[in-house]
Each structure stands twice: as structure tokens, then as C-alpha cells.
C-alpha positions in Angstrom: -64.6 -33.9 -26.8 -62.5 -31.9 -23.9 -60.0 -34.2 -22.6 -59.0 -34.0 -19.0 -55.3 -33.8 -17.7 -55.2 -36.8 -16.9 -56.0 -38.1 -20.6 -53.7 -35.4 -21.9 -50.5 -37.4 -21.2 -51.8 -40.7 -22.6 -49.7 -41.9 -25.9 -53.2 -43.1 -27.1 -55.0 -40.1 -26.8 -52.8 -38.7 -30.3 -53.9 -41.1 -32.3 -55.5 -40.6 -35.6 -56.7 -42.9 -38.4 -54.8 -42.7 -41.6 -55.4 -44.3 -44.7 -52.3 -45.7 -45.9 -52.8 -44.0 -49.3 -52.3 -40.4 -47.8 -48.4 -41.6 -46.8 -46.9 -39.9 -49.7 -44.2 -41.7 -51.3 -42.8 -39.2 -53.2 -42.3 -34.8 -52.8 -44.5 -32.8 -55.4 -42.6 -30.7 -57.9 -41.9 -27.9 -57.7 -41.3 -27.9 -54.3 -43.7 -24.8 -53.1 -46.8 -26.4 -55.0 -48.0 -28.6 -52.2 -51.4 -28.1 -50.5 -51.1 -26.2 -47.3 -53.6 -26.3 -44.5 -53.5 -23.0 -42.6 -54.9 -22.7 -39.1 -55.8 -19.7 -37.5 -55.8 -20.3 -33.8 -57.8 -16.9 -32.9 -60.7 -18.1 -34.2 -60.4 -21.6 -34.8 -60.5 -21.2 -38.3 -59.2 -23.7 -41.7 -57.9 -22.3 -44.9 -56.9 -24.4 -47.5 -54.2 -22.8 -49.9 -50.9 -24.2 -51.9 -47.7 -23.7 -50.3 -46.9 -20.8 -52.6 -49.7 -18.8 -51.1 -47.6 -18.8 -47.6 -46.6 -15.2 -48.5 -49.9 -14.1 -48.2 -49.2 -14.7 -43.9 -46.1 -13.1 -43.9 -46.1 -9.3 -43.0 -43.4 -7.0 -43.1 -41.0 -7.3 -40.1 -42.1 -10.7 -39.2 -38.7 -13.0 -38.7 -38.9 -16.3 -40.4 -36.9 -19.4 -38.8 -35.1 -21.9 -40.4 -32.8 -25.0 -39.3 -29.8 -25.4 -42.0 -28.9 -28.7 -41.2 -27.9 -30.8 -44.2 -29.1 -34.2 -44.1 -26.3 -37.6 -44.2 -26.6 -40.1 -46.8 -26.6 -41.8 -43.2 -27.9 -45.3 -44.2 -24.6 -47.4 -44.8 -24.3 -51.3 -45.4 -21.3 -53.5 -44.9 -20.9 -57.3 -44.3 -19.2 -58.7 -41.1 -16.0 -61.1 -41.2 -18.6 -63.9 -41.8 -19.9 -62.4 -44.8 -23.2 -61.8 -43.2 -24.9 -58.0 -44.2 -24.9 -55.3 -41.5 -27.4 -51.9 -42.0 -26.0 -49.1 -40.0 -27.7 -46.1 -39.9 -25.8 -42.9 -38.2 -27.4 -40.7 -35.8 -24.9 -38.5 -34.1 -20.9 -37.9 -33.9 -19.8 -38.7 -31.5 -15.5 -37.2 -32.0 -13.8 -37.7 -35.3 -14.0 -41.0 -35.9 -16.8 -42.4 -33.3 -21.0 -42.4 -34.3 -24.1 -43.2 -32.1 -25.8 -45.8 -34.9 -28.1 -47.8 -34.9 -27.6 -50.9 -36.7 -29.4 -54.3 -37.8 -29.4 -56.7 -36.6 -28.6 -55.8 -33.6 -28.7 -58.5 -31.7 -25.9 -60.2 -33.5 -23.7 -57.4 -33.7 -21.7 -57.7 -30.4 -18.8 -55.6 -29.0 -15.7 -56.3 -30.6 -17.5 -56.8 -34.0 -15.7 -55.2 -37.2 -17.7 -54.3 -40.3 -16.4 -53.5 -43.6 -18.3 -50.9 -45.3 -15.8 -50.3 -48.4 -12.6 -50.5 -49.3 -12.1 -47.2 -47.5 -13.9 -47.6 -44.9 -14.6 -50.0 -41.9 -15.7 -50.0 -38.4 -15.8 -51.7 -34.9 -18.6 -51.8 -32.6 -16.9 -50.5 -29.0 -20.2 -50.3 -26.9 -23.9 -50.3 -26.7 -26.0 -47.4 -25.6 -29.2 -47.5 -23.3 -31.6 -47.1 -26.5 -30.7 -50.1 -28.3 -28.2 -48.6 -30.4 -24.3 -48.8 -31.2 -21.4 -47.4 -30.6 -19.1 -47.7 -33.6 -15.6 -46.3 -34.1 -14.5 -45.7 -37.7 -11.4 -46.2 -39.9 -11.2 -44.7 -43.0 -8.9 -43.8 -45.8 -9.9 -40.7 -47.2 -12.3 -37.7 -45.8 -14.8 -39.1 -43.9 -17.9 -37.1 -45.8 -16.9 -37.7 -48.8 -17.1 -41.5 -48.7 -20.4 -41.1 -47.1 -21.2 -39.5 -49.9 -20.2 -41.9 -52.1 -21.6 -45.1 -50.7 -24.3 -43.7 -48.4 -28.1 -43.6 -49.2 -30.7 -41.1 -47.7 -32.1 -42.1 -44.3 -35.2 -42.1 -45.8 -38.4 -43.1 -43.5 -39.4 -47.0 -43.1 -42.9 -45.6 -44.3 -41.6 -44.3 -47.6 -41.3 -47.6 -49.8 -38.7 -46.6 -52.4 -35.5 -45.0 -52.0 -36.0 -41.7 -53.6 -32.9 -41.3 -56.5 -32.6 -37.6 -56.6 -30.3 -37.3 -52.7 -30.9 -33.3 -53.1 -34.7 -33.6 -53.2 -34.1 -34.8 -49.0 -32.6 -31.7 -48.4 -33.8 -28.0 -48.3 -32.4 -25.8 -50.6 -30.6 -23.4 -47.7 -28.9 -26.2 -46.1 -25.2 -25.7 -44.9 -24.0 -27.9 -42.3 -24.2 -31.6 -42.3 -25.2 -33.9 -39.7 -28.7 -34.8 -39.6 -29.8 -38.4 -40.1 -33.5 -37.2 -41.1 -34.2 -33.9 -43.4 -36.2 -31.0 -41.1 -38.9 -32.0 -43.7 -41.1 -28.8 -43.3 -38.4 -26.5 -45.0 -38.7 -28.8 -48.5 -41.5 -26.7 -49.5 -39.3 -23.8 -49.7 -37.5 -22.7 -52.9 -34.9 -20.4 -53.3 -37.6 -18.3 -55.1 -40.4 -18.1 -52.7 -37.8 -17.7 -50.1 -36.6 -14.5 -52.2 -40.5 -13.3 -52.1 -40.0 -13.2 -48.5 -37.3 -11.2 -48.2 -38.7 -8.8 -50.9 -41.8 -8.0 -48.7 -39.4 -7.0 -45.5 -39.5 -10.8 -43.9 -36.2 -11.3 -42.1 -34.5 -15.2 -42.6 -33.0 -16.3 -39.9 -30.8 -19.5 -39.4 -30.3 -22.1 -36.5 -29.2 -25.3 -36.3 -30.5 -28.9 -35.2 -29.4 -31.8 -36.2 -32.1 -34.3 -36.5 -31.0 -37.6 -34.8 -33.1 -40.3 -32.8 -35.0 -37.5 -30.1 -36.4 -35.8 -33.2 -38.2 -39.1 -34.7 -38.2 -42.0 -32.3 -41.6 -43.1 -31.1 -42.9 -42.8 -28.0 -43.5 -46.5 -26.6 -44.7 -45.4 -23.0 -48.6 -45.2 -22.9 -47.8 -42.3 -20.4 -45.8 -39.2 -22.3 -44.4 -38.1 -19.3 -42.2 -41.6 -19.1 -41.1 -40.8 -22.7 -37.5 -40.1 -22.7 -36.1 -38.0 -25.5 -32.4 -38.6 -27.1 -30.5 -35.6 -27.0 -29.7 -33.8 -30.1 -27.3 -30.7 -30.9 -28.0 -27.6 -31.1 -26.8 -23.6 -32.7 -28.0 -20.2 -32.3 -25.4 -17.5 -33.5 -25.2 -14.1 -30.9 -25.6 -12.5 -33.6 -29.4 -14.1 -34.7 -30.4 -14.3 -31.0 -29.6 -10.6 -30.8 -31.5 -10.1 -34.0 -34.7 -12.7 -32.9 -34.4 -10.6 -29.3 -35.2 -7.2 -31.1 -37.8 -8.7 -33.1 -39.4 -9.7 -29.8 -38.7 -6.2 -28.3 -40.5 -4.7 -31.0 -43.7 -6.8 -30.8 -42.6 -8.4 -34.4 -43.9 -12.1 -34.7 -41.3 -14.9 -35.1 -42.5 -17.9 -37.0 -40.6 -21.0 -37.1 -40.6 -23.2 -39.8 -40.3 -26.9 -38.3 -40.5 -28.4 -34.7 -36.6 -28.2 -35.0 -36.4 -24.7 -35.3 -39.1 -24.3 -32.4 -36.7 -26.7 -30.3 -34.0 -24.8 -31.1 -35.5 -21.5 -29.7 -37.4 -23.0 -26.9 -34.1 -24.2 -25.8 -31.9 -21.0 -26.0 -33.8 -18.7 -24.1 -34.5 -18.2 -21.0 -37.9 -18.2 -18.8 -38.3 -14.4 -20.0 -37.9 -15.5 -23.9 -35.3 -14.0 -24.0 -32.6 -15.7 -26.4 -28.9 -16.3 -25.8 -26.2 -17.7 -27.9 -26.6 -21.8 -27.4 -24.1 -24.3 -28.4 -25.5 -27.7 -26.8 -27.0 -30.8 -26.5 -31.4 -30.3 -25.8 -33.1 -33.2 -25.1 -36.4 -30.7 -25.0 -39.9 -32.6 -24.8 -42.8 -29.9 -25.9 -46.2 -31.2 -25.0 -49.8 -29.7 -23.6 -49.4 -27.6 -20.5 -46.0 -26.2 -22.3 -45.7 -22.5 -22.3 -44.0 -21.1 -25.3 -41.5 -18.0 -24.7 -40.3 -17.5 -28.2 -42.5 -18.6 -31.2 -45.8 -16.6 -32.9 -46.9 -19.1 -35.6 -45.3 -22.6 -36.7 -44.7 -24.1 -40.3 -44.8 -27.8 -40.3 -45.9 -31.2 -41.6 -48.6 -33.4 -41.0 -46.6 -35.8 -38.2 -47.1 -39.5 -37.3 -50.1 -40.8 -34.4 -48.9 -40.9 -31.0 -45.3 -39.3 -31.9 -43.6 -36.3 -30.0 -44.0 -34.1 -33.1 -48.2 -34.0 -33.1 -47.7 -33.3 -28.7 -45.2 -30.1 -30.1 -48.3 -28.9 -32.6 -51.2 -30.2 -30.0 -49.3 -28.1 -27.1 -48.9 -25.2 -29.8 -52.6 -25.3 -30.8 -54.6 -27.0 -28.4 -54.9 -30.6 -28.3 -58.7 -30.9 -29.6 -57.9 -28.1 -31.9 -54.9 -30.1 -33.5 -56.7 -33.1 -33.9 -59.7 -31.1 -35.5 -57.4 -29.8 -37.9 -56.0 -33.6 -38.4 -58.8 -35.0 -39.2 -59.7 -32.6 -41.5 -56.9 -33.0 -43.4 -57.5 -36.8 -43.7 -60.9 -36.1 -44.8 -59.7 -33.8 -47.4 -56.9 -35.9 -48.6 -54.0 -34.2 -47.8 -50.6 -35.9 -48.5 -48.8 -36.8 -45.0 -45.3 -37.3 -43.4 -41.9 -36.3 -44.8 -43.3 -36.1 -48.5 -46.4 -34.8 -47.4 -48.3 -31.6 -47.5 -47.6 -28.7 -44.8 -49.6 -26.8 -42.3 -49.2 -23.1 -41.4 -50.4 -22.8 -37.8 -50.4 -18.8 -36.6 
């Protein structure tokens, strides 16, 4: 069924019924053994392979993407003066010692409210922000990251049931730079090994960086998209890798980006030409249908939640009836979905 333009921006119209069985609740091991739905959008065709065979797509010269953010254990609990229990999860840094959180319950957690998290580390909310969230400014006796580390757990998603032990099994195995209060989830198939095969058949590896915060996973609550307004998240592309992405282009070389981070990333570092700069910002970049991508030849990613920005990224990438085709397909066929899930190589 063709949907008109008008239809195109409704929230409801990217919805899909999931069995709550297909949520996986746990990652497959090894990491590169689960299923992968690849979509060929020249002729609107389904394969369906193991993430292992994703070699098989890659061709010499092509330029794989990848975001090296490092996920937070960003989920922290303390107890007010009253003794009453406080969930703060951090989203973005704000300076040294001040985060964007958000925090429960937040109703009762008013300005001027001091937490205590540890022995080394407390906080007091300052402000709130316009999405609901807090402001908190931080005291701490030590490094910062390291008692994160030590008392934090993984901001794992409300739909995964169980906190997952193994902290390393949240991150992919090329992350670098922490910040991210959700794992780029579509880089956990990759092992070091496959990544390795890659290189061995003339695939370039290139880096950016986004770290995932509230515009990468909050839900859109308007029923029109257009009134959707994303949270702003930050940002790197190297000179050096825009130069090397830029030549790639040049040369009629495809770029493939694995995750909608990395796609954001590029989308928003180049300019209406494609053409990529060195970018050190703040995007608050909303891909939908009608969006007109400069940068990106094929996408690796997960299976996303109904109605969220992720599936309008893929559905503007592939074609809305396309994309939900190819979803309902996968439901059908009993792939694994979300963060844990199974992936989906769209070229």
C-alpha cells in the first residue's frame, strides 16, 4: 500500500506488530553469528545470511564507517537526605563536573536537591531542562570515570529485562572514547576478527564519533514527525577521515555506514555537495522520507523500535513501504529485534 505525503509524516504510519518474544534479551555469542537480513534496494530483493557472511558485500575499496564511542555505566543510584532512592541516568556532559540526566522520580527531585551516590561521589540538582530532565552538578573525590566505573551499571534498554553482567558485551570491540549513555548497537556484531577480514580484502575502516544521548533513542510522542524535536548530541569527524571519505567519493568507491550514528555523523559534516569537512559539534539531525542522502551507499543496522526516529532513518534510506516489507518479514521469519537483536545490511 503506497502511502501519500501526507501519511508519510504520521508517527502511526511506522508502526509494526511485534511479538514480544522477538525482543531479545540477551546478544548471541560469538558476536558475528547473528542472523542478518540483507536488502538489496535495486531490485527489491531479501537475503537471509549470518552476520559473518557480511564480507561477502564488501568489495575492495569500499570504506566502511564506524562510531567509536564507548558506552557509560551511565545508570547510577543514590538516596536523597531523606533516605528516599534516586535513579539517575547520564546523558550528556555538560563541563567537568555538570551532566544533562534524567532522573526518577522526577517529580520529587526539585532544585536545590543533593543526592549522595557514594562515598565519593554526590550531586545537586541546579536546573531542569525543557525535556523533562536534570541538571546535576557533581562532587567527587577521585577521577570522575573511574567511580563510574565502579558503581555505575549499563544503560541498558527498559525493554531488556535483566541487567546483562558482562559491562564489555554493551560495547563494540573498537570503542575509544567514552560518553555514550546507549551502545551504537549495530557495531556488536563486529569482532576484531571479521573486522580484520575486512581489511584483508582492501575495505578501508574508518572512525567517527557520536555519542548516543536522548536524540538518538527518545520516542517520538507527536503523531506528526515533523513536530518531533530531536535532543542534540555531539559529534567528530577527523580532517584527516573526511579527507579520506572525500576521495573515496571522488573515486566512485561506495561508503557504507555501520549504524544510524555513523549516518548522522556524515550527514551532518558535509555539505549540500557531500562533500565532507572536519566537524566538531552538536547535530540535532532528524533523517526521515523525502531526505536526500549526500554521503552514504549502503547502511548496517538493527531492527529499531515502531514509530521511533531510527525506522524514519532506514524507511527514508529504503523507501518507506520497502522498509516495512522488509520488517515484516523479519517478524515473520523470527528474527531477534532491538539492541540484542539481529542486524540488517541495506545496500
Amino acid at each position: 500500500m503506497n502511502k501519500d505525503n501526507k501519511d508519510m509524516f504520521s508517527t502511526k504510519s511506522y508502526f509494526y506488530d511485534l511479538p514480544e518474544e522477538l525482543i531479545a534479551q540477551t546478544p548471541i555469542e560469538p558476536r558475528d553469528h547473528s542472523r542478518l537480513l540483507v536488502y538489496h534496494k535495486d531490485n527489491d530483493t531479501i537475503e537471509h545470511k549470518h552476520f559473518y557472511d557480511i564480507v561477502d558485500y564488501f568489495k575492495s575499496g569500499d570504506v566502511l564507517v564506524i562510531n567509536n564511542t564507548k558506552v557509560l555505566p551511565a545508570r547510577i543510584y543514590g538516596k536523597k537526605t531523606t533516605g528516599a532512592e534516586v535513579e539517575v541516568l547520564l546523558l550528556k556532559r555538560l563541563n567537568i563536573n555538570t551532566w544533562e540526566c534524567l532522573a526518577k522520580p522526577g517529580k520529587r527531585l526539585k532544585i536545590g536537591t543533593t543526592i549522595n551516590f557514594s562515598d565519593e561521589l554526590f550531586g545537586e540538582i541546579t536546573s531542569d531542562t525543557d525535556f523533562g530532565g536534570k541538571i546535576i552538578e557533581f562532587t567527587f573525590n577521585g577521577v570522575f570515570e573511574e567511580i563510574i566505573d565502579r558503581i555505575g551499571l549499563m544503560p541498558l534498554p527498559p525493554y531488556i529485562k535483566n541487567q546483562y553482567k558482562d559491562k564489555n558485551r554493551y560495547q563494540t570491540v573498537y570503542n575509544k572514547v567514552s560518553g555514550s549513555s546507549a551502545a551504537p548497537t549495530a557495531g556488536l556484531h563486529f569482532t576484531n576478527e571479521l573486522l580484520q577480514k575486512l581489511k584483508d580484502k582492501g575495505v578501508e575502516v574508518v572512525e567517527v564519533l557520536l555519542h548516543v544521548g536522548l536524540g538518538t533513542f527518545r520516542p517520538v510522542s507527536e503523531d506528526n514527525i515533523l513536530k518531533h524535536d530531536m535532543h542534540s548530541e555531539y559529534i567528530e569527524l577527523t580532517k584527516e577521515n573526511a579527507e579520506i571519505l572525500n576521495k573515496a567519493k571522488s573515486e566512485g568507491r561506495r561508503i557504507i555506514a555501520c549504524g544510524t550514528t555513523s549516518v548522522r555523523v556524515l550527514e551532518s559534516s558535509c555539505d549540500e555537495n557531500g562533500v565532507l569537512k572536519e566537524t566538531m559539534k552538536e547535530t540535532k539531525i532528524f533523517i526521515y522520507p523525502g531526505y536526500k542522502f549526500k554521503v552514504i551507499d549502503g547502511l548496517i543496522t538493527n531492527f529499531h523500535l515502531p514509530e521511533s526516529t531510527l525506522i524514519m532513518l532506514v524507511s527514508a534510506f529504503c523507501g518507506y513501504d520497502e522498509t516495512m516489507n522488509f520488517y515484516n518479514v523479519a517478524v515473520k521469519e523470527k528474527y531477534r529485534f532491538f539492541s540484542f537483536g539481529d542486524a540488517t545490511l541495506l545496500i
